[in-house]
N, C-alpha and C positions, 0 to 999 in steps of 0.2 A: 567504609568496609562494613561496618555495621547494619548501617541501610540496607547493604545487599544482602547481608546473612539473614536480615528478618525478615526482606520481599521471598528468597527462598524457602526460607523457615515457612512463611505464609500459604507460600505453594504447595509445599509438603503435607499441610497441616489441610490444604483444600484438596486431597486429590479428585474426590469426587465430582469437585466443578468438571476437571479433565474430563473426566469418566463422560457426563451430561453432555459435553461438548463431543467428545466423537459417535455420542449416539444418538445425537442429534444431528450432525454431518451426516451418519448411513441413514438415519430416517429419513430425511431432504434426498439424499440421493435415491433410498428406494420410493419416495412418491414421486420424483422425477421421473426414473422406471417406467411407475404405473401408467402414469400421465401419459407419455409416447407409446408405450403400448396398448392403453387406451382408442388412444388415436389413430394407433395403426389397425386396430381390432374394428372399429366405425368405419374406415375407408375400406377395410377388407369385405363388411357385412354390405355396404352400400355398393361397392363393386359386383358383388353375386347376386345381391337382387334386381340390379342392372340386368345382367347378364341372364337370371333367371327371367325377367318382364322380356328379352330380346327375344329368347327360344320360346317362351309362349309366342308372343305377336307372331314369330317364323309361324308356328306350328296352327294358329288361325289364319294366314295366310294360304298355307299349303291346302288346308280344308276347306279354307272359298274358294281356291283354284281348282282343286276336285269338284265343289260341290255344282261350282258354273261349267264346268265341262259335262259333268252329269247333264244341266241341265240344259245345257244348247244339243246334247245326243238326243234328248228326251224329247226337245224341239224338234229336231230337223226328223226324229221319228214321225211324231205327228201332223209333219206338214209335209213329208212325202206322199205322191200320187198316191199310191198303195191305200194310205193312211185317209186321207180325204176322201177318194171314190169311197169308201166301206163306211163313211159315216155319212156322207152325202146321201148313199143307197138308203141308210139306215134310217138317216129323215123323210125319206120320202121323195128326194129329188133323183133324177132321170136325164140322163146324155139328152141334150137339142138335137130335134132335127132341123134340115134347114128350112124343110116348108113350115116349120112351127116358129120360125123369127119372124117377126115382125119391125118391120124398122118404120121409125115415126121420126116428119120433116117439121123438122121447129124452126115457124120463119123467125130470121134474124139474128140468128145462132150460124157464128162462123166458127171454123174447130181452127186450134192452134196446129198455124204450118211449123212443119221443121226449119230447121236451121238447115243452108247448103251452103258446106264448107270450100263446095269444088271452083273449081278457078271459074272468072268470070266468062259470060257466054260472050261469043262474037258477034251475034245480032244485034246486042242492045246498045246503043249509043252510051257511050263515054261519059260520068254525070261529073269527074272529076276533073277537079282544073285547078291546077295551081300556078301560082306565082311567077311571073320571071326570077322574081331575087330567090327563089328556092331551085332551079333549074342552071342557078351560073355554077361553075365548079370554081375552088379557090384559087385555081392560076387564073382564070379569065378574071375573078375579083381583080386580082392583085397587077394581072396586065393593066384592066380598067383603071386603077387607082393611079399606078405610075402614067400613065397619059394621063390623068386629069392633072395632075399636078406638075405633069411635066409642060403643059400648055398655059396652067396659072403660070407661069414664072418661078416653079418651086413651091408654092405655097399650097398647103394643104384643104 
């Protein structure tokens, strides 16, 4: 009994240890606090500048897609009839006539023929030939097969 009266005596006489002990507990738990909302405050900053880098990129995107439609209008401005005759005029060049062509024969020079996709002519002889074994259908195969084996004796 005495033990115990002097370990409470002891506690009594230490209150302040208590004291340091629960304000040491709220300290730990507010740098706990801090800590998580720290973290959440870095994922939040890292999240909007994501977000602010995406709506730039959009927003130079949007601006090269104006600025190439600009320029293919700008294009196809100046490479209209219209647009060529009046600079063509402007260098000094002049509509051909046709007694003003001259046309020059370069021996040895053959021009690239077209391609003719149309079905073939009936004049010309037949250059293809194929196979009998590409000409059998697979019932004649399969007739062939069972007579040859049915003349072996069964054997294949």
């Amino acid at each position: 009994m005495n033990n115990v009266s002097q370990i409470v005596l002891k506690v009594q006489q230490a209150h302040w240890r208590v004291q340091r002990q629960w304000i040491g507990l709220f300290l730990l738990g507010l740098v706990l606090v801090a800590m998580v909302a720290g973290i959440y405050l870095n994922i939040t900053v890292r999240a909007t500048l994501a977000g602010r880098e995406i709506q730039i990129l959009q927003s130079d995107m949007t601006n090269n897609r104006r600025s190439n439609s600009d320029l293919e209008t700008q294009l196809a401005s100046l490479s209209s009839i219209e647009s060529v005759q009046q600079r063509a005029e402007a260098l000094g060049f002049q509509p051909a006539d046709p007694k003003d062509i001259t046309y020059i024969v370069v021996p040895g020079y053959t021009p690239k023929r077209s391609v003719d996709m149309s079905s073939p002519r009936t004049d010309q002889p037949q250059a293809l030939f194929l196979s009998p074994d590409y000409t059998e259908s697979l019932f004649d195969w399969l007739t062939r097969r069972l007579a040859s084996s049915a003349s072996a004796g069964g054997q294949p």
